[in-house]
N, C-alpha and C positions, 0 to 999 in steps of 0.2 A: 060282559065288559072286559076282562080279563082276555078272553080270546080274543078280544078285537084290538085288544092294544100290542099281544102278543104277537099278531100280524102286521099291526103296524110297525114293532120293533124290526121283524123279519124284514118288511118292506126297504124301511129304513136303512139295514143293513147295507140289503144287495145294491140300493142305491149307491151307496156311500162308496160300496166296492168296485161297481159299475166307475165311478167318478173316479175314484185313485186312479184305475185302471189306464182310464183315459190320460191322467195328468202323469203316468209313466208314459205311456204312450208319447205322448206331448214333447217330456220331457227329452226323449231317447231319441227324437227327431231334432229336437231342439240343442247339441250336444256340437261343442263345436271340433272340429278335425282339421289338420292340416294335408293334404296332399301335394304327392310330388313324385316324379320319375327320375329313375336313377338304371345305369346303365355298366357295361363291363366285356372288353372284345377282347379276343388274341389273334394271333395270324400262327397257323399252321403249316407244315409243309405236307403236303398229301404222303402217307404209305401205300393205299390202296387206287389201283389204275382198273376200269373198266371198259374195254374196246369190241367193238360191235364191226363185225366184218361179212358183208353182205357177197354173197355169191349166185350169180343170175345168168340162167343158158338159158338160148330159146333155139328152134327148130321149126323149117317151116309147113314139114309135112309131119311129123312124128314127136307125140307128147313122150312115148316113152322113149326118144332117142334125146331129146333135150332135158328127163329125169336121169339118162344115166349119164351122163355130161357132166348134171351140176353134182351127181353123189360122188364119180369120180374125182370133179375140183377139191368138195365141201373136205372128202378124207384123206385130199391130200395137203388142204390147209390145216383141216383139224389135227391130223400128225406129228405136220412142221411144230405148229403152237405148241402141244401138248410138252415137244420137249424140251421147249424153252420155258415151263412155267416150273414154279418147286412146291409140289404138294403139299410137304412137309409145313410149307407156312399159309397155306391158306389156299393156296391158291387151283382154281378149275377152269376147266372148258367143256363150253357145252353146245349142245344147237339149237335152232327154236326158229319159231314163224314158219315151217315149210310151206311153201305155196307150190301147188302147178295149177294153170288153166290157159285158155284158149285166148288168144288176143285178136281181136274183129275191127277192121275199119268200115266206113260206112261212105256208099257214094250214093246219090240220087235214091237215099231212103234204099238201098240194098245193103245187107250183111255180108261180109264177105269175108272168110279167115285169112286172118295176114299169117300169123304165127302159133305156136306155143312156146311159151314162157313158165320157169322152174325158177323160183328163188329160195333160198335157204340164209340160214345168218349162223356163225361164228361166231360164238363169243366166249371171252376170256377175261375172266377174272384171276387179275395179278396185286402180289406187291412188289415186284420185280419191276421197279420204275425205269430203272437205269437201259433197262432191255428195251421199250414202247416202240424207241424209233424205228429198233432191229425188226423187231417183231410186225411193225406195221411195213415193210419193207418186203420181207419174205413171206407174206401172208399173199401183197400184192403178184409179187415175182411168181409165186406158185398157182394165179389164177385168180383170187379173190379183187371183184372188179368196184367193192367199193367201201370206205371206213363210211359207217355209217356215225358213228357216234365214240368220242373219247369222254370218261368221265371220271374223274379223281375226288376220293374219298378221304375221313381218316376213321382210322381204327379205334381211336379213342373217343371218339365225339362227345361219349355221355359223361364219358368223367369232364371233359374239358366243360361240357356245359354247367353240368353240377357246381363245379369251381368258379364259374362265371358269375353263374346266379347268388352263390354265396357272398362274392365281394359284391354286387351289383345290391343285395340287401344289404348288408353292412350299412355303406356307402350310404342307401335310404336311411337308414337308422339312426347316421352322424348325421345327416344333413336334419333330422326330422326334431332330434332333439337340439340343435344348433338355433335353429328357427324360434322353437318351444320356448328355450329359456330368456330369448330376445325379446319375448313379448311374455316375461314372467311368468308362463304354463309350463306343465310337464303332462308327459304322453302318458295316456290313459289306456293303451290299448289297440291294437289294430283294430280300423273298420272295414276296409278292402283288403285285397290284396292282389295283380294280376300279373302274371309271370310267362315269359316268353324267351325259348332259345331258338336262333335259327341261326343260319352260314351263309356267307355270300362268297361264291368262288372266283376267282380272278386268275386265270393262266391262257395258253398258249394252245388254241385247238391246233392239228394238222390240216392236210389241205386234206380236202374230200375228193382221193382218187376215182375218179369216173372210169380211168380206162386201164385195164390190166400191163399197157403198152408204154405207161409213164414213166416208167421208172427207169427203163432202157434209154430215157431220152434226158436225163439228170446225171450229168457226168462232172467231175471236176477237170481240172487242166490235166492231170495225168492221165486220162483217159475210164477212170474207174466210177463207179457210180457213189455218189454224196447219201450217207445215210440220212435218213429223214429226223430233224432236229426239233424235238419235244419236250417243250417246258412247261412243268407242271406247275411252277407257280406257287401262290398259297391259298389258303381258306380262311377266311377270316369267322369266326367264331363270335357272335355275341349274343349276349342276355340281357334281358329289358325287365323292371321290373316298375310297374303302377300301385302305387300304396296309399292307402289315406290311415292317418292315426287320428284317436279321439285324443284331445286335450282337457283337463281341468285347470 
């Protein structure tokens, strides 16, 4: 008899335990929160310039006369750049993508070699902003037949984000206990929390010189050529933050 009640008390326990368990459960579900989104941008003026400068020979009988073509341009744009960049602050050049191969048209389902084509890319990493237009200027003037890509940066991105985010919680935090006391509660606690930094850039790309032969043909009244006019603009910087608080 003993043992059988003893089991019954066991029994009895786990139930009981089983049960709270559940009416936590319940409870922590049932638990009321406020959310809300709160936000925080700057605008920046870029430090950091990225320009991508494509250089492409072809030849119609000779791969290796249209490789040594574009090595001849590619070292003599790479040069030019090199000594307009300043190391000392960051800044390189580099090359990258080499392609050569055989370029084929097709007539009446026949193959037939048109060319060989070499391309190579230029690229320079600056913070010598002030220089971009020169730069993209003498880059063309010495052969390179096309800017493929400008792109502007900043150096401090993570601080600035870091600083975004901070006022961007704050910001939740007054609006969340504001809410709270309006309706007699106080904040019990975060129950989410989702956080986001990103940039949206706004400036001035150049024109996408196609033909090495442009530039000779941009004069102003005196007769001299107009440097190519690039504005970098700003970066706008923001942080997002989605938050829910429990309230009692």
């Amino acid at each position: 008899m003993k043992k059988f009640l003893s089991s019954l008390l066991a029994l009895s326990l786990i139930a009981g335990c089983i049960q709270l368990s559940v009416c936590a459960v319940t409870a922590e579900k049932e638990r009321g929160y406020i959310a809300l989104s709160t936000s925080a941008d700057t605008e920046i003026a870029p430090d950091i310039a990225e320009i991508s400068f494509a250089v492409k020979t072809s030849d119609t009988k000779s791969l290796q006369k249209a490789t040594a073509q574009n090595k001849e341009i590619s070292d003599r744009v790479y040069s030019l750049l090199k000594d307009m960049i300043n190391t000392s602050k960051g800044d390189y050049i580099k090359t990258s993508d080499f392609n050569a191969a055989p370029v084929y048209t097709y007539n009446n389902n026949k193959r037939n070699l048109d060319k060989y084509e070499v391309s190579n890319r230029v690229i320079v990493h600056t913070k010598s902003i002030d220089k971009i237009g020169d730069m993209i200027d003498k880059a063309i003037s010495s052969g390179a037949t096309n800017v493929d890509s400008l792109n502007f940066s900043v150096s401090n991105y993570e601080s600035q984000c870091n600083s975004l985010i901070g006022q961007a919680a704050t910001k939740a935090s007054t609006r969340a206990n504001i809410a709270a006391k309006s309706m007699n509660a106080t904040l019990d606690g975060i129950r989410s929390m989702d956080i986001s930094c990103s940039e949206n850039r706004s400036y001035s790309m150049p024109r996408m010189y196609m033909a090495k032969n442009m530039l000779s043909a941009v004069a102003d009244s005196a007769g001299e050529a107009v440097p190519t006019s690039i504005s970098s603009g700003a970066i706008k910087v923001y942080a997002n933050i989605n938050v829910s608080y429990f309230v009692k």
